[in-house]
C-alpha positions in Angstrom: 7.7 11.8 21.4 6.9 8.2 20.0 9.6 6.0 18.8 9.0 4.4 15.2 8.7 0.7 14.9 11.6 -1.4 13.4 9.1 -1.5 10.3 8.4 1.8 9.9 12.1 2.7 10.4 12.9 0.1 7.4 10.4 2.2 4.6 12.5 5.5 6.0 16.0 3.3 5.4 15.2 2.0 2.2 14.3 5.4 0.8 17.2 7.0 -1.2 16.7 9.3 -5.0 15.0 5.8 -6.9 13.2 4.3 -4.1 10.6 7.1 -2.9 8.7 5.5 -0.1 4.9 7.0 0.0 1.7 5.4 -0.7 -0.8 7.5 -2.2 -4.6 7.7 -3.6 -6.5 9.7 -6.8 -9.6 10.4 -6.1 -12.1 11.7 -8.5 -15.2 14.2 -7.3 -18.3 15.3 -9.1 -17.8 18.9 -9.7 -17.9 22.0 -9.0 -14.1 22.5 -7.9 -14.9 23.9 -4.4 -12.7 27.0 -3.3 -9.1 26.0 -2.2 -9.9 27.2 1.3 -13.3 24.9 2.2 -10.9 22.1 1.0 -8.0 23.6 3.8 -11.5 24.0 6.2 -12.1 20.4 6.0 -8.8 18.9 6.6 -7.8 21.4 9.2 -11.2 20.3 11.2 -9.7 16.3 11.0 -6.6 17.2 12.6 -7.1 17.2 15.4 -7.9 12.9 15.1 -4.5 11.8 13.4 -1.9 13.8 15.8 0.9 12.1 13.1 0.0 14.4 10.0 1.3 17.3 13.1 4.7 15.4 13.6 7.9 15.1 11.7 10.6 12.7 12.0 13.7 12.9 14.2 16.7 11.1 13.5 18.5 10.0 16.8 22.4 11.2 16.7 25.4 9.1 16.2 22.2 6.4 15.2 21.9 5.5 18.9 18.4 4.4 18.3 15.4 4.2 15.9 13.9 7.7 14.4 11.3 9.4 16.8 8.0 11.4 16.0 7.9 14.8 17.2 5.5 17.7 16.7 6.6 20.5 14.1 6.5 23.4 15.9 6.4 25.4 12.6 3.7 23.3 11.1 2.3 25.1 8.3 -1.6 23.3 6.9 -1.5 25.7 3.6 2.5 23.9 2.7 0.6 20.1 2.6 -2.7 21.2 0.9 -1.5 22.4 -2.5 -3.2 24.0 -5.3 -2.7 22.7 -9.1 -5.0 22.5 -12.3 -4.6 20.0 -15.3 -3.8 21.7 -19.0 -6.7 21.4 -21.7 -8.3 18.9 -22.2 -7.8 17.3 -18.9 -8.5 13.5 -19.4 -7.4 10.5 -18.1 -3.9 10.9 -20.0 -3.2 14.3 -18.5 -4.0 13.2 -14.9 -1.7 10.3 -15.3 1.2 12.4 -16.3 0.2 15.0 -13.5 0.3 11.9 -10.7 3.2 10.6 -12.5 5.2 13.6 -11.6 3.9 14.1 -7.8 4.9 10.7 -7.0 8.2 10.8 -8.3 9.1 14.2 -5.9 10.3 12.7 -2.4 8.6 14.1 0.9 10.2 17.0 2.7 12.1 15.2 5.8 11.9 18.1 7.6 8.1 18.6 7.4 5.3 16.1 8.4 5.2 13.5 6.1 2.4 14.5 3.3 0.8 15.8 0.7 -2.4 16.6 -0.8 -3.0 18.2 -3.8 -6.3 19.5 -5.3 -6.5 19.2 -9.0 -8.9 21.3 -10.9 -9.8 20.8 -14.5 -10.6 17.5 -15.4 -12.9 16.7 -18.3 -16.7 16.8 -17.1 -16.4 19.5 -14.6 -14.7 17.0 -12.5 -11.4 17.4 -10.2 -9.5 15.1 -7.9 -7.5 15.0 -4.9 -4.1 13.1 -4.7 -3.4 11.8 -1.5 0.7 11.1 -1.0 1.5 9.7 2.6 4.8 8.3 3.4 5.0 4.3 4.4 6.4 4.9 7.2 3.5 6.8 8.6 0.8 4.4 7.5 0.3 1.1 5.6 -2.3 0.6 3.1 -4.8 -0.7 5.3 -4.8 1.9 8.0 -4.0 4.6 5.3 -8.3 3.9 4.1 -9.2 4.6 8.0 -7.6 8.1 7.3 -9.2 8.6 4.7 -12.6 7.6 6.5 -11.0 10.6 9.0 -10.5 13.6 6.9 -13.2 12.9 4.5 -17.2 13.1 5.1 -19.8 10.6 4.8 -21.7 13.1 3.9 -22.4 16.0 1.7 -23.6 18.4 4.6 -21.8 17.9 7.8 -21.3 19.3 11.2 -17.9 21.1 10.9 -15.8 21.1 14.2 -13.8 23.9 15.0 -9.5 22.9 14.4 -8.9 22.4 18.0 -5.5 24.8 18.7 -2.1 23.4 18.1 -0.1 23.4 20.5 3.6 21.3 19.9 5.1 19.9 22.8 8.9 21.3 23.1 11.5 20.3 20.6 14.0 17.7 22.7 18.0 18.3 22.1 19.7 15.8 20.5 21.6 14.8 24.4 17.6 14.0 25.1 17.2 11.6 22.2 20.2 9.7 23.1 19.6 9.3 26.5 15.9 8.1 25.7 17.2 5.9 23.1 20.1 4.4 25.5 17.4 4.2 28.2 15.1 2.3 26.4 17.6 0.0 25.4 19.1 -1.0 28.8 15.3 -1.6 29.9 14.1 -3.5 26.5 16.1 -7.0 28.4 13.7 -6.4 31.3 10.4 -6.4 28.7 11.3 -8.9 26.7 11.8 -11.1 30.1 8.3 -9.6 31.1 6.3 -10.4 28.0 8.3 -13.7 27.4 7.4 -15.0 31.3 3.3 -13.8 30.0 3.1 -16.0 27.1 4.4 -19.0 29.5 1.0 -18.2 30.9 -0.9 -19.4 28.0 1.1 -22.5 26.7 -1.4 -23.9 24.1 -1.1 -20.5 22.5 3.0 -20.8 22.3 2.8 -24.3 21.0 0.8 -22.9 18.2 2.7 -19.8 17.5 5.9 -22.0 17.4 4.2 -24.9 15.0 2.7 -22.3 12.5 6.3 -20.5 12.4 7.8 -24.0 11.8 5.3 -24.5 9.0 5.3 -21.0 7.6 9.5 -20.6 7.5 9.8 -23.9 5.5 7.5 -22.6 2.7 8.8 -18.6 3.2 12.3 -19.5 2.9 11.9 -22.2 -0.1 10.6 -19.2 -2.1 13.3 -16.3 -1.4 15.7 -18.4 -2.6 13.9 -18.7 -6.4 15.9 -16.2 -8.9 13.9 -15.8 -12.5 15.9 -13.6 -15.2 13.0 -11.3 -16.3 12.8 -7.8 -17.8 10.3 -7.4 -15.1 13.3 -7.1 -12.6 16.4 -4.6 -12.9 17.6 -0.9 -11.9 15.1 1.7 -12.0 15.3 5.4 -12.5 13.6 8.4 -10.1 10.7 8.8 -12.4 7.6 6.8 -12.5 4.0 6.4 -15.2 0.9 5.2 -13.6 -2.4 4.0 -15.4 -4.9 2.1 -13.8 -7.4 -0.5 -15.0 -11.2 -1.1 -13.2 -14.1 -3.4 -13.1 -17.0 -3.9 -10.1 -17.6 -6.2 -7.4 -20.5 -7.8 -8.6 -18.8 -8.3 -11.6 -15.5 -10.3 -9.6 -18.3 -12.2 -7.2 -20.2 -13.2 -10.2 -17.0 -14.9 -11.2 -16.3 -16.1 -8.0 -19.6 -17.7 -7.9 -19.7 -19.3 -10.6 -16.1 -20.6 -10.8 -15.1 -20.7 -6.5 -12.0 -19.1 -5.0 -11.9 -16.0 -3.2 -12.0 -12.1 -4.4 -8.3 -12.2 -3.5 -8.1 -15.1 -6.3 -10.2 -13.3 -9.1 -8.1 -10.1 -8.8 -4.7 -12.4 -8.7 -5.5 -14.1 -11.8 -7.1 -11.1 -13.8 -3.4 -9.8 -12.8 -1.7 -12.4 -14.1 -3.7 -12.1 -17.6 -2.1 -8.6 -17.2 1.5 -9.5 -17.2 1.1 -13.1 -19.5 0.2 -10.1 -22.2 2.7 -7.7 -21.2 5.0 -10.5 -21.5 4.1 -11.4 -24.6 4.3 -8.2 -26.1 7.8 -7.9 -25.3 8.8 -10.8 -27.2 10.1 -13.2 -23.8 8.6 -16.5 -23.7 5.8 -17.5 -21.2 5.3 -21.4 -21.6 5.5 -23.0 -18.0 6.6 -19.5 -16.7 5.7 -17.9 -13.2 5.9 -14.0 -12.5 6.4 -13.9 -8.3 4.2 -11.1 -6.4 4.9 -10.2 -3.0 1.1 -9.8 -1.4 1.2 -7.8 1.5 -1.0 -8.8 4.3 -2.6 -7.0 7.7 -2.0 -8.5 10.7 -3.8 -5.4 12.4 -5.9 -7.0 14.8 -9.8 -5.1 15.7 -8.0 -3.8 19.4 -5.1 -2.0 17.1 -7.7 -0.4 14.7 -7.2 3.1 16.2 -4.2 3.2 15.5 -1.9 4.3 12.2 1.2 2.7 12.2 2.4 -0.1 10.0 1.0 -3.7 11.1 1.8 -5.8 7.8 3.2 -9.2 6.8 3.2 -10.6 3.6 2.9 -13.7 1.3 4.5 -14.8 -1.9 2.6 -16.1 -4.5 3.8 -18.0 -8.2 1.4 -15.9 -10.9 1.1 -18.6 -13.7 1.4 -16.8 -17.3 2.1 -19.5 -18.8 -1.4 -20.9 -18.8 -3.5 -19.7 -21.9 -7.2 -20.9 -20.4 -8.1 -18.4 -17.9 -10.3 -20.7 -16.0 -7.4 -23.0 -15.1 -5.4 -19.8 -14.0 -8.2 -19.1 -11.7 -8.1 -22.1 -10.5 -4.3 -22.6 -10.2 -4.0 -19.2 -8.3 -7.0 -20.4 -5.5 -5.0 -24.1 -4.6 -1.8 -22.2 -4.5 -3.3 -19.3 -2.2 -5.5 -22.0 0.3 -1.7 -23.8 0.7 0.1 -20.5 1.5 -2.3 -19.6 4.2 -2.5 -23.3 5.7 1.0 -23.2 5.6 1.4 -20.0 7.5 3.4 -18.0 5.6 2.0 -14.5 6.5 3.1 -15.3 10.1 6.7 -16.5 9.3 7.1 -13.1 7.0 5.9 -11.3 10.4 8.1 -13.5 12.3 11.0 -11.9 10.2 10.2 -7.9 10.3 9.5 -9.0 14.0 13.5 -10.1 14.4 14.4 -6.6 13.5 13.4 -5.1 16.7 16.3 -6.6 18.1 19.0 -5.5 15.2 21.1 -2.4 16.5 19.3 0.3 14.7 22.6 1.4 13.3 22.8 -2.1 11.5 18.8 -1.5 10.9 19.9 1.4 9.0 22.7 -0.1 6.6 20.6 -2.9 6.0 17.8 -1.1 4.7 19.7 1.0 2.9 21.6 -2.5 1.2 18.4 -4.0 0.8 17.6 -1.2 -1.7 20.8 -1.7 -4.0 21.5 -5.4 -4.2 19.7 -7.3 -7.2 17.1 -8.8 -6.5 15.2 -11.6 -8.9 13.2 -13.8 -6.6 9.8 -11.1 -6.6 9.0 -9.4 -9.9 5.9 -7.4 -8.8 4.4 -6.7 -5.3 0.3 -6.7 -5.3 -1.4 -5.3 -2.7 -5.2 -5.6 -2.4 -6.8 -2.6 0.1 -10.9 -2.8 1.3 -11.9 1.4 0.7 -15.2 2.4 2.3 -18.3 0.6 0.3 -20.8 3.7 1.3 -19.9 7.3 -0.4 -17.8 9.9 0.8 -17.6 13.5 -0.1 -14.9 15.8 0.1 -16.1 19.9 0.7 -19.7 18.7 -0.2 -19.1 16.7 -3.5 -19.5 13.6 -3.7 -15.9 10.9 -4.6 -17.1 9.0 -7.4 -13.6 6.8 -8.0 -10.6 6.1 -6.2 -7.4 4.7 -7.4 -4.6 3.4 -4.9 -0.4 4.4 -6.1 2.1 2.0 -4.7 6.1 3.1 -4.4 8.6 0.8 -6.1 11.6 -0.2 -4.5 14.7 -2.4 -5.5 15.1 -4.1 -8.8 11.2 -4.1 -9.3 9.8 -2.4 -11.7 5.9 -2.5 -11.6 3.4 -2.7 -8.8 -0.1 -3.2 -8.5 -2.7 -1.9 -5.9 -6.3 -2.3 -5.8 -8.7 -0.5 -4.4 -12.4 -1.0 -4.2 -15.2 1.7 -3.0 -18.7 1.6 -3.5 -19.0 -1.1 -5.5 -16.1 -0.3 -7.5 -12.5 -2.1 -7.5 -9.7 -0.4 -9.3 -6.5 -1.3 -10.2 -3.3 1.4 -9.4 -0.2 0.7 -11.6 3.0 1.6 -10.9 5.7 1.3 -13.2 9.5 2.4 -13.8 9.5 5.2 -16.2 12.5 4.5 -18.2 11.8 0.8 -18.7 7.8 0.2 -18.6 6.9 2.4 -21.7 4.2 -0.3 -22.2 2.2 0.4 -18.8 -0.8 0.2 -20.6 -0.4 -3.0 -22.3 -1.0 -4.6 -18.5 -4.0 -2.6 -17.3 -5.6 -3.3 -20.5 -4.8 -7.3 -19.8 -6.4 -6.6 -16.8 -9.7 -5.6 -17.9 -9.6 -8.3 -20.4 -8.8 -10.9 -18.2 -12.0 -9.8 -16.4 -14.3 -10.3 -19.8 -12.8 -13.0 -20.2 -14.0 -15.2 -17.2 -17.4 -13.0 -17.3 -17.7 -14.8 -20.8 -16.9 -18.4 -19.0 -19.4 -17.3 -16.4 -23.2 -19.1 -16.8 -25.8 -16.3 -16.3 -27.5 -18.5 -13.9 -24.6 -19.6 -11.4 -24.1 -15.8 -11.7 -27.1 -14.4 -10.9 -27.5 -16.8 -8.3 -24.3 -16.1 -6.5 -24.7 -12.0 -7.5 -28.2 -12.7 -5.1 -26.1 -14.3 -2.2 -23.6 -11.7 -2.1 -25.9 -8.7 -1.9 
């Protein structure tokens, strides 16, 4: 029986029939379709590796302490792994209708917390797998190591055999609250013990404390921002997603030739995105910023076995109103360099830290608040994910695109993931259903805000810089 993290208990809280909570992935596959049961073969064989996709969630009574993880004694491989085909002719609009409508069902609370669905008939002989994973299980960064896990890295390998399952016993709901009232009257005597370790290393605590000092002042200057948008309000249960793509070489020749980081192409190639989306709608962009959360790991290498949420985040000022996309380039990289001298990511860590010492009935209600009160200071969350660069195969085909889906919560209405593999990045895009009818305007700003700085790009700074990268 494991005891969620503050975090992880916040994605539960904030769920409710808008906000639906799960991250999830598309990915394509050459064909043949394989048979439904190789596909049940393969994940059943994983299993055994990532003990969580076994467990469901708890809920301790009389909210006496954060939700556990227990193992479903009625779990059921054949009720996760699901079976669907797209109608004729099966392009890229059908499959975005088809993921449209997965994503907007919420997860089962009383099963493990996933879903994969095997979609046949795509055009080309193709068919795809859609990954949905609640956040509370996983964050994005951990969620590509589980794919690494039930996936193959190649086309012919050695199948384990599913190892038996066998659940630990249920406990009663007297044994959750007396582990939960337990661990509290110890947590004073842990926090002494960790708190008398780090005295140990002083130089350490003078630089935690300084680069919380630094990060706060920035963190807190930028909550406080409100911007009257059509980017922000309510949203509805239902959801459209579309995605965009482009290559690596094609964002380091960029890079190369023009400096910054990845991070900065993709942000700026973003913000072409919504200065167009914008713009189609009639609102004015001159000297206008759209704010993007950008969640960050702060997984470190020892905690890369595990699967549980390890993420902080930054807030950056996306600057539509600039027309030259060379100066939004440019703009984006100074503002990121500051944010990360200035610490932000750790004073955003600092924060869903705090929560592990809220009551976790007020953890609760302030989840569930956080959800329904207005919120203007963030129009957009972007989230940027590494995926494996060699290929993977799924039942002996081989994945030839992957495309990240990220949950909307609150008042906004659009989200952005990206997602590279094998050379590939790709854009996911989220959006409210009821009031981003124009989805496609953005992805298509996307792409073009890619040509766009390929066209600034001198063929011999990028060749040059394609050379160093490879």
């Amino acid at each position: 029986m494991d005891r969620m993290s503050p975090l992880d208990a916040s994605f539960l809280h904030i769920e409710n029939d808008v906000n639906h909570m799960h991250i999830a992935s598309v990915a394509i596959f050459e064909g043949p379709p394989p048979p439904y049961e190789d596909v049940i073969e393969m994940i059943a064989s994983k299993l055994h590796k990532v003990p969580r996709y076994r467990q469901r969630v708890h809920f301790v009574p009389l909210t006496a302490g954060r939700p556990v993880w227990v193992d479903d004694p009625h779990f059921n491989i054949q009720y996760h792994v699901r079976h669907t085909a797209l109608p004729s002719p099966g392009g890229d609009e059908e499959l975005r209708h088809l993921v449209g409508r997965v994503m907007a069902q919420q997860l089962d609370r009383h099963k493990p917390l996933w879903e994969i669905w095997v979609a046949e008939g795509l055009q080309g002989g193709r068919w795809a797998i859609l990954s949905k994973t609640h956040h509370c299980m996983v964050d994005g960064v951990s969620g590509t190591d589980l794919l690494a896990v039930v996936m193959d890295s190649s086309p012919t390998p050695e199948r384990e055999e599913p190892e038996a399952w066998v659940p630990e016993p249920q406990p009663t709901g007297l044994d959750l609250v007396r582990n939960a009232l337990f661990r509290r009257s110890v947590s004073p005597y842990e926090q002494l013990r960790t708190a008398r370790a780090a005295l140990r290393t002083p130089r350490k605590i003078a630089k935690r404390v300084h680069d919380l000092a630094t990060g706060f002042g920035t963190f807190s200057s930028f909550v406080g921002k409100e911007v009257e948008s059509s980017l922000n309000g309510p949203i509805g249960p239902h959801r459209r997603w579309t995605w965009a793509e482009t290559t690596l070489d094609k964002v380091k020749q960029i890079r190369a030739a023009h400096g910054g980081t990845v991070n900065d192409v993709v942000l700026s190639v973003i913000t072409k995105g919504f200065r167009d989306l914008l713009i189609s709608r009639g609102e004015p962009v001159d000297n206008l910023v759209v704010r993007t959360l950008v969640p960050v790991s702060v997984r470190t290498e020892s905690e890369r076995g595990t699967h549980n949420n390890r993420v902080s985040a930054m807030f950056a000022e996306l600057p539509v109103g600039l027309v030259d996309p060379v100066a939004r380039l440019a703009s984006i990289g100074e503002q990121m360099k500051g944010l990360k001298e200035h610490k932000q990511a750790v004073a955003a860590e600092a924060l869903t830290s705090l929560q592990g010492f809220t009551p976790p009935l007020l953890l609760a209600l302030g989840g569930r608040l956080s959800a329904r009160i207005p919120q203007r200071s963030v129009q957009t969350v972007t989230t940027n994910v590494p995926g494996p660069q060699r290929p993977m195969y799924a039942a002996g085909r081989r994945m030839v695109a992957a495309y990240p889906y990220v949950p909307l919560a609150g008042w906004v209405r659009i989200g952005i993931a990206i997602f590279s593999y094998a050379g590939q990045l790709n854009f996911g895009i989220t959006g409210d259903w009821e009031t981003v009818p124009d989805i496609d305007v953005l992805a298509d700003g996307i792409e073009q805000g890619i040509a766009e700085l390929l066209v600034r790009t001198p063929q011999d700074k990028a060749a040059t810089g394609s050379a160093a990268a490879g």
